[in-house]
The first five atom37 places (N, CA, C, CB, O) and aatype in JSON, in Angstrom:
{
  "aatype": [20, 20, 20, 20, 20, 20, 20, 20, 20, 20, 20, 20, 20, 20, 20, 20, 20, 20, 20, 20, 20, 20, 20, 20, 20, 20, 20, 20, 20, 20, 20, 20, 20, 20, 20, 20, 20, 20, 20, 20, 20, 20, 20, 20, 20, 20, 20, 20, 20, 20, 20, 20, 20, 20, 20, 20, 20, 20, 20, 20, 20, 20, 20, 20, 20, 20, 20, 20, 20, 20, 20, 20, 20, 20, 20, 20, 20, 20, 20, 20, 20, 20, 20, 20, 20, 20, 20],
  "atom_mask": [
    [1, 1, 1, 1, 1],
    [1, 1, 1, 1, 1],
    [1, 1, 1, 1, 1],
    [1, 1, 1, 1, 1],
    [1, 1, 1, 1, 1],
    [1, 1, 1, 1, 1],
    [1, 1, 1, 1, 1],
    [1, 1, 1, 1, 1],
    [1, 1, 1, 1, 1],
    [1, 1, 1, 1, 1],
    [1, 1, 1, 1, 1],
    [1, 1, 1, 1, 1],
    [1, 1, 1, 1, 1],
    [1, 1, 1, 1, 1],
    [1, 1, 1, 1, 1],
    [1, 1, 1, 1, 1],
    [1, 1, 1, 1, 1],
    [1, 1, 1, 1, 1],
    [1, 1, 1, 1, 1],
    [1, 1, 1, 1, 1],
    [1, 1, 1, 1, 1],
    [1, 1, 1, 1, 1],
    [1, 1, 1, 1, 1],
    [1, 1, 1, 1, 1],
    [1, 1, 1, 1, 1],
    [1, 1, 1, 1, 1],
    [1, 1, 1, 1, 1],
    [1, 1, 1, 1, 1],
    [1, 1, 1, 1, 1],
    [1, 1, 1, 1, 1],
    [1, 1, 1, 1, 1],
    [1, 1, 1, 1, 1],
    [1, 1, 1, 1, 1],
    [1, 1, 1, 1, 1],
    [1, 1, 1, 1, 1],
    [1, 1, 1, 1, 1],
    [1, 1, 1, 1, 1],
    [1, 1, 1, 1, 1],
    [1, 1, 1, 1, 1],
    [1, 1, 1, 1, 1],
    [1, 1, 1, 1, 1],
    [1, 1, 1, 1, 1],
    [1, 1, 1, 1, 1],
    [1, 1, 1, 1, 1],
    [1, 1, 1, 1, 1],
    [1, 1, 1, 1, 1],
    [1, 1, 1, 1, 1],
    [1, 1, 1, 1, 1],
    [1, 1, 1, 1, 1],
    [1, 1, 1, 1, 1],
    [1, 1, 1, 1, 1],
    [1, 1, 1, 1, 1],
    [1, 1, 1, 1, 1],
    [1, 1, 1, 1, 1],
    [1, 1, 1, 1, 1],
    [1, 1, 1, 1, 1],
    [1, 1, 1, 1, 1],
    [1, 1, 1, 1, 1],
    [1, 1, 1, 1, 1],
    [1, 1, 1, 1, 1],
    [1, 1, 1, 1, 1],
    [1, 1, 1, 1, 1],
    [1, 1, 1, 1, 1],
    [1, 1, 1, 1, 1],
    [1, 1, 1, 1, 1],
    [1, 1, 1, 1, 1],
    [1, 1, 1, 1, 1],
    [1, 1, 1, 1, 1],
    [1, 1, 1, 1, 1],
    [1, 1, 1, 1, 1],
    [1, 1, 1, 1, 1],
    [1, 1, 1, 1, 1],
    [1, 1, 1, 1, 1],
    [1, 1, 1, 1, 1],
    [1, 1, 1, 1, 1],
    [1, 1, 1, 1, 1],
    [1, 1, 1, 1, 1],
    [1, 1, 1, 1, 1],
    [1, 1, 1, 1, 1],
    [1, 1, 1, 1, 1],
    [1, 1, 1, 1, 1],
    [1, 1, 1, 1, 1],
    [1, 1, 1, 1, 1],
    [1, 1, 1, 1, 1],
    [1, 1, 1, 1, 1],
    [1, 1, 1, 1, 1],
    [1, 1, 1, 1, 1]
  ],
  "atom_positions": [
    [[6.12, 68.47, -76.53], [5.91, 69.42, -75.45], [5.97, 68.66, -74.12], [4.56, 70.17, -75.61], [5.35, 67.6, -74.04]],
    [[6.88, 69.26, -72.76], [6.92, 68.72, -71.93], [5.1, 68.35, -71.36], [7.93, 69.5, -71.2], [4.06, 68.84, -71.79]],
    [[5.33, 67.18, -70.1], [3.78, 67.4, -69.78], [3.91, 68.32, -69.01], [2.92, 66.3, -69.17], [3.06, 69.17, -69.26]],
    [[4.62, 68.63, -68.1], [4.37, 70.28, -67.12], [3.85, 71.47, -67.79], [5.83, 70.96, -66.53], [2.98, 72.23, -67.37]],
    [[4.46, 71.51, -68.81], [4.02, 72.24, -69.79], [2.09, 72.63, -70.35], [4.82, 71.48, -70.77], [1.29, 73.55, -70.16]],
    [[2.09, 71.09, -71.22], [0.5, 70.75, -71.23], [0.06, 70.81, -70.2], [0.04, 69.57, -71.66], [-0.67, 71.8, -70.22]],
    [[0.0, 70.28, -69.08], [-0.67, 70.75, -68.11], [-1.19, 72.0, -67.35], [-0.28, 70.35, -67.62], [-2.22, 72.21, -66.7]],
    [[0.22, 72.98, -67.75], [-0.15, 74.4, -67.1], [-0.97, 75.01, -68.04], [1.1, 75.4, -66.78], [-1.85, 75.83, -67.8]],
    [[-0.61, 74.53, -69.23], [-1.74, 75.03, -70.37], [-3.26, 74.96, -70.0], [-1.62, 74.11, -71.69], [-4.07, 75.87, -69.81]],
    [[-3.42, 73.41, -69.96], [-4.88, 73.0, -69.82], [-5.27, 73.71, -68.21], [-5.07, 71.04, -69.93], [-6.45, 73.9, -67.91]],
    [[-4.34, 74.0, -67.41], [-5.15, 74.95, -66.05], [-5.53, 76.27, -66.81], [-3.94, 75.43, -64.46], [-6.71, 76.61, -66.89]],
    [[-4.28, 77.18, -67.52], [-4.4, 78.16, -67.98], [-6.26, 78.89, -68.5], [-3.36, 77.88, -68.97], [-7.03, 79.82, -68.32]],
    [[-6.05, 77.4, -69.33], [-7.4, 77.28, -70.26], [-8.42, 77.41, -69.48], [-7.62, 75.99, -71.04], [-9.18, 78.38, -69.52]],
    [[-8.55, 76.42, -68.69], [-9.48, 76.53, -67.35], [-9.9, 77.32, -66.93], [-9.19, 76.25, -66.42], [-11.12, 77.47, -66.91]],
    [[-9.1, 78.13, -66.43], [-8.76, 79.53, -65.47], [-9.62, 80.77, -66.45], [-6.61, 79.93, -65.34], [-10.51, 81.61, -66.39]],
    [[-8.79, 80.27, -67.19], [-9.72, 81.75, -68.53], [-11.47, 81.36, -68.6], [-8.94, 81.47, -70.97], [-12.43, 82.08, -68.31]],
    [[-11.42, 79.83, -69.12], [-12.68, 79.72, -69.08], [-13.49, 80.0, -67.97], [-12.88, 78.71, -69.38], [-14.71, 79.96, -68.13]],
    [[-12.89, 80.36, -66.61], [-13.72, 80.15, -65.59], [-13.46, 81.74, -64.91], [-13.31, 78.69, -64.65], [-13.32, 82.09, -63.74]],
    [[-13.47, 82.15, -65.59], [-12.45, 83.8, -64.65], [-12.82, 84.62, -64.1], [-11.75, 84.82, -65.27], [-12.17, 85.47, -63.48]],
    [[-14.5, 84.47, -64.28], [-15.58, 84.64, -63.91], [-15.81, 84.55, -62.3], [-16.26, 83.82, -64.64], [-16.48, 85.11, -61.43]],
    [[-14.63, 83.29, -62.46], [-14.94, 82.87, -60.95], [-13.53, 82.74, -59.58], [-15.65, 81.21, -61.2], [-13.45, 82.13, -58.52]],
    [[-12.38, 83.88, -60.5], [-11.84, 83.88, -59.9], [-11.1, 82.97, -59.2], [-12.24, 84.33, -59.65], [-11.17, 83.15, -57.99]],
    [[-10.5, 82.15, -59.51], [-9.99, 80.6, -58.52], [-8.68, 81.51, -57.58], [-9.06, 78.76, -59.92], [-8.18, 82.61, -57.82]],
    [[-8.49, 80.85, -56.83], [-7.22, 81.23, -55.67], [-5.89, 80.1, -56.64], [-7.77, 80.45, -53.36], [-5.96, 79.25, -57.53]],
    [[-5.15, 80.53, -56.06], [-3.6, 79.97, -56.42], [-3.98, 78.29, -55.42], [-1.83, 81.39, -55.52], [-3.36, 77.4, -56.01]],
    [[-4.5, 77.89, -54.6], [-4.73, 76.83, -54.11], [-6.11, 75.96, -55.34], [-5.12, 77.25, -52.44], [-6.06, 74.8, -55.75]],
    [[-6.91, 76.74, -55.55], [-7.61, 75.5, -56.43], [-7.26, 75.44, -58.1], [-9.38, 75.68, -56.31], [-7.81, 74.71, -58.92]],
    [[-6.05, 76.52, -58.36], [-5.7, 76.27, -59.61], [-4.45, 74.89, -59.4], [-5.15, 77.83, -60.33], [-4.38, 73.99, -60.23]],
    [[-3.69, 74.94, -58.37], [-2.93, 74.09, -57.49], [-3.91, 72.93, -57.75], [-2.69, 74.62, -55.85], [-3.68, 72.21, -58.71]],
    [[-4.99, 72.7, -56.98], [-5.55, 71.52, -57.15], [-6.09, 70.91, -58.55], [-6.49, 71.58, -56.31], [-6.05, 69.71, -58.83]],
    [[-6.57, 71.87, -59.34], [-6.61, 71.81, -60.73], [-5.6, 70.72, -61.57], [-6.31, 73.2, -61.13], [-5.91, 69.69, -62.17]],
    [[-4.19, 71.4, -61.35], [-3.18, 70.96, -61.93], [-2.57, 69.55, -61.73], [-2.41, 71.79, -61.7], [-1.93, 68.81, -62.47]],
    [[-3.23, 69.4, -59.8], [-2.99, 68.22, -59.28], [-3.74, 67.08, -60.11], [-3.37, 68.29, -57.87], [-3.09, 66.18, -60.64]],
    [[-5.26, 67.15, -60.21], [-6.02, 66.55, -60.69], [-5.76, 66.4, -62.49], [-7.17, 67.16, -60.15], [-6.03, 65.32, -63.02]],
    [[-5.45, 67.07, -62.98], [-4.7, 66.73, -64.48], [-3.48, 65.68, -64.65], [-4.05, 68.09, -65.02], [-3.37, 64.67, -65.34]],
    [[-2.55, 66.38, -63.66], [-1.5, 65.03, -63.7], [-2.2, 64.08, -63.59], [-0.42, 64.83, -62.66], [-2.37, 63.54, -64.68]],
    [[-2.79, 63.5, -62.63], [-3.51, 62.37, -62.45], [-4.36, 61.6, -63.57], [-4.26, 62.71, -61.51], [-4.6, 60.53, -64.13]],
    [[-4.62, 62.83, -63.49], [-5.53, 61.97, -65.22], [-4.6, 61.65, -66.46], [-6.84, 63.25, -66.16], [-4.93, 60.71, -67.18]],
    [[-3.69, 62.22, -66.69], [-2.34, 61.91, -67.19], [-1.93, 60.56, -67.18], [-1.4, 62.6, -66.48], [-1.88, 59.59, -67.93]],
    [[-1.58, 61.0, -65.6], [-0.87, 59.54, -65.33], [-1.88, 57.91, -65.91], [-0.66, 59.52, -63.32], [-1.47, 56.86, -66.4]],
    [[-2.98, 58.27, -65.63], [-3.87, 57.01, -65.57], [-4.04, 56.91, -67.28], [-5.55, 57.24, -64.53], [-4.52, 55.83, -67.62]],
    [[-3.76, 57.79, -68.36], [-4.19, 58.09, -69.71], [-2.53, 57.03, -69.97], [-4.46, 60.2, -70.32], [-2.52, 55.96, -70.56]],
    [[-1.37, 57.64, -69.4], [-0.21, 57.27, -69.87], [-0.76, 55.85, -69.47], [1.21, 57.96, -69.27], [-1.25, 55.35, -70.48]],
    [[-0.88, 54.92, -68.31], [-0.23, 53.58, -67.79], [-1.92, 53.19, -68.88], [0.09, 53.14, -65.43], [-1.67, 52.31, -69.71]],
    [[-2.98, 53.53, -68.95], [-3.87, 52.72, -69.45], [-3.75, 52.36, -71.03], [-5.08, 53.31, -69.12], [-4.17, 51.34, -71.58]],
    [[-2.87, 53.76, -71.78], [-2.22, 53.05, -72.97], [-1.2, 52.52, -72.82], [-1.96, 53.7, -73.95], [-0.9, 52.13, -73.95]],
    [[-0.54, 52.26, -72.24], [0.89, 51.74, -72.45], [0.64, 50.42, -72.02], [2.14, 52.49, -71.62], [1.62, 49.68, -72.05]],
    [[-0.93, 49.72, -71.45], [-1.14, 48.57, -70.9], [-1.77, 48.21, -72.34], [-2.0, 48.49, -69.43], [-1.72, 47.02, -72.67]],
    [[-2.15, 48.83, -72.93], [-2.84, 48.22, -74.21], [-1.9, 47.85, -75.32], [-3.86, 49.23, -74.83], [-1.75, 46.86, -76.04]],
    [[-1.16, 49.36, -75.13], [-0.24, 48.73, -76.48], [0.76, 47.55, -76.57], [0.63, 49.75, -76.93], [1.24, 46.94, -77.53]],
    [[0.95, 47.42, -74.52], [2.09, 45.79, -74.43], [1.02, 45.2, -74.81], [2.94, 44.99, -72.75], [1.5, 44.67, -75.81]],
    [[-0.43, 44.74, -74.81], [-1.5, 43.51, -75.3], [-0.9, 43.68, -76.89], [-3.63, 43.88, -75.04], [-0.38, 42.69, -77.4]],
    [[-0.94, 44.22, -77.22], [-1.23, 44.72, -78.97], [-0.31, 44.06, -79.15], [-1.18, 46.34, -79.7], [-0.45, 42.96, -79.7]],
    [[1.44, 44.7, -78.59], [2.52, 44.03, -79.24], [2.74, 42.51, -78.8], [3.77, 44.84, -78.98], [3.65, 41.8, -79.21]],
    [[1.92, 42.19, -78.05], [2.43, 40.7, -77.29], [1.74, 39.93, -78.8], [1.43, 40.13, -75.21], [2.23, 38.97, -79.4]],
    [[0.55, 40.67, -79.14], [-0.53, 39.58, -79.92], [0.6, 40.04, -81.57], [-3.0, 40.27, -79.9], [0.42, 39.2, -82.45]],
    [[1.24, 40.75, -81.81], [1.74, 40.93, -82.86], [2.45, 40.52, -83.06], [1.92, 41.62, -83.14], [2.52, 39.99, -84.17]],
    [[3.47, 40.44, -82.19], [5.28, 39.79, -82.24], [4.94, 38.26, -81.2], [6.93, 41.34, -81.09], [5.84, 37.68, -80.6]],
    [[4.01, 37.99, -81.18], [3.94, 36.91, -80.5], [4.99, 35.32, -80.95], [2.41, 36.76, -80.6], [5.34, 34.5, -80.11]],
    [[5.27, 35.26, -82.2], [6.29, 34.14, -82.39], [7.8, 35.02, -82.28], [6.03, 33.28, -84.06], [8.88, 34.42, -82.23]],
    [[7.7, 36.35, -82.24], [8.83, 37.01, -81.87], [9.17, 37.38, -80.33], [8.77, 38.13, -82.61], [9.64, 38.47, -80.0]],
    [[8.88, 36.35, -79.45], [8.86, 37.05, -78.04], [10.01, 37.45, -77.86], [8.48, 36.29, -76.86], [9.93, 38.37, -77.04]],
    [[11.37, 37.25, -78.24], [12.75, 37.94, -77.43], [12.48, 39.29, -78.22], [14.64, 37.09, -77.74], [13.05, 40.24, -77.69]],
    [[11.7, 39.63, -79.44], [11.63, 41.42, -79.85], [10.16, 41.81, -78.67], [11.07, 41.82, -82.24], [10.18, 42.98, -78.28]],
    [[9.5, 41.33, -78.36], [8.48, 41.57, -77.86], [8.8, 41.75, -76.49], [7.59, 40.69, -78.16], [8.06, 42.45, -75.79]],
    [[9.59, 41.33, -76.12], [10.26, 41.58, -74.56], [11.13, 42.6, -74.82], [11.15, 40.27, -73.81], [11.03, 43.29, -73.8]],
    [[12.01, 43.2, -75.63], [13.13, 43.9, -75.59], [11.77, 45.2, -75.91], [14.66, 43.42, -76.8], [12.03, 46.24, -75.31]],
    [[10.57, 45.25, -76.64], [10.28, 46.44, -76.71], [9.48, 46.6, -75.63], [9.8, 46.81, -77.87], [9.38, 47.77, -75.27]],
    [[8.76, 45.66, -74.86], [8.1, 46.25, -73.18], [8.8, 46.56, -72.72], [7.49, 45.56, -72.12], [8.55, 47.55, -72.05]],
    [[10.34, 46.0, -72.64], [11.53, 46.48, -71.48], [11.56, 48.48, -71.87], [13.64, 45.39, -71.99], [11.35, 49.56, -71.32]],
    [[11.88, 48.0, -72.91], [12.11, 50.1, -73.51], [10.42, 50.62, -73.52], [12.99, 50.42, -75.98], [10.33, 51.81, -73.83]],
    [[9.42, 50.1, -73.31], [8.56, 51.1, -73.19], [8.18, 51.26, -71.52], [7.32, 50.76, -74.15], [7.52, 52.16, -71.01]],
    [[8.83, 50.06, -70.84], [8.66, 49.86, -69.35], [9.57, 51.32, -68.9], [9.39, 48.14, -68.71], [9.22, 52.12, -68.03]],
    [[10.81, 51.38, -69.75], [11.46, 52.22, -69.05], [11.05, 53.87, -69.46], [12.93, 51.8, -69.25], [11.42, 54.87, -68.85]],
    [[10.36, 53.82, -70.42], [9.87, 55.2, -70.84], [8.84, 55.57, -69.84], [9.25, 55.24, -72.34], [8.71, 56.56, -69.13]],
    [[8.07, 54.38, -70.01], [6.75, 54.77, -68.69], [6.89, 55.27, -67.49], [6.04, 53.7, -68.18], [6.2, 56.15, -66.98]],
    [[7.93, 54.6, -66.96], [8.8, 55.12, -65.51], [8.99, 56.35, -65.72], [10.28, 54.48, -65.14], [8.28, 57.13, -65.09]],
    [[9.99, 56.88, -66.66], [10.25, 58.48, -66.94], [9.15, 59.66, -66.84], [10.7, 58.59, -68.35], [9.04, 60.72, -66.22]],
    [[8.27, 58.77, -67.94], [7.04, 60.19, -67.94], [6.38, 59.47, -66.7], [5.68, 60.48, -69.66], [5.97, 60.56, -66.28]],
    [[6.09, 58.91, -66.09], [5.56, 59.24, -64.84], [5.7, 59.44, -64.13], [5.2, 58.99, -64.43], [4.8, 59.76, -63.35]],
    [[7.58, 59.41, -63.68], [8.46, 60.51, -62.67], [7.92, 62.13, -63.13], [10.49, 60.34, -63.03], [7.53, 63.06, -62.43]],
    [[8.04, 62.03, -64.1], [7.75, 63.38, -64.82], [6.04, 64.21, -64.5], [7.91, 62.91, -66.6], [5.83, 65.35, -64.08]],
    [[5.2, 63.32, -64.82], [4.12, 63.65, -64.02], [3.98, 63.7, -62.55], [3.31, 62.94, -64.35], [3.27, 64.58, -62.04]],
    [[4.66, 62.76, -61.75], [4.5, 63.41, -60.53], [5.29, 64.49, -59.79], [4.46, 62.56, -59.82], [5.23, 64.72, -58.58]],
    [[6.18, 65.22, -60.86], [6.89, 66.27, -60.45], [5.95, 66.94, -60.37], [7.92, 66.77, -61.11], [5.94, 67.78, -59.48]],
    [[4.46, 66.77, -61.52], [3.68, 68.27, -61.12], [2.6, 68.37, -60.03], [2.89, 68.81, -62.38], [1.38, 68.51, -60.1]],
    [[3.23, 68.28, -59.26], [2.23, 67.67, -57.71], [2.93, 68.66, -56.9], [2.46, 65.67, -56.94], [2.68, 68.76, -55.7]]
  ]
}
């Protein structure tokens, strides 16, 4: 599932849970803002763990251990272009 996607979900959810209280189109806006964000920081804080993981795994393999940070370097870039589209 795209993240724009999950994200409008988890406002959706929000919104219902809270409906009570009526939000404006500006703090469901800010809502959504504040999810990417947490996103973003969920994506780069695993993707910092799992290069530790693979460094300590493939460690006598460093030219595979470099070729797979390079391809997860470049995935990370993507989904986090991708998250800040929802801003």
């Amino acid at each position: 599932m795209a993240l724009s996607k999950t994200a409008q979900k988890a406002v959706n959810k929000i919104d219902k849970a809270l409906d009570k209280h009526d939000l404006s189109k500006q703090e469901k806006a800010e809502i959504l803002k504040i999810i990417g964000k947490s996103l973003m920081q969920t994506v780069e804080e695993t993707t910092d763990t799992h290069n530790q993981a693979m460094v300590i795994c493939c460690g006598p393999e460093a030219d595979l251990a470099h070729k797979i940070e390079e391809e997860v370097e470049r995935k990370k870039i993507a989904l986090i272009a991708n998250l800040k589209a929802l801003r």
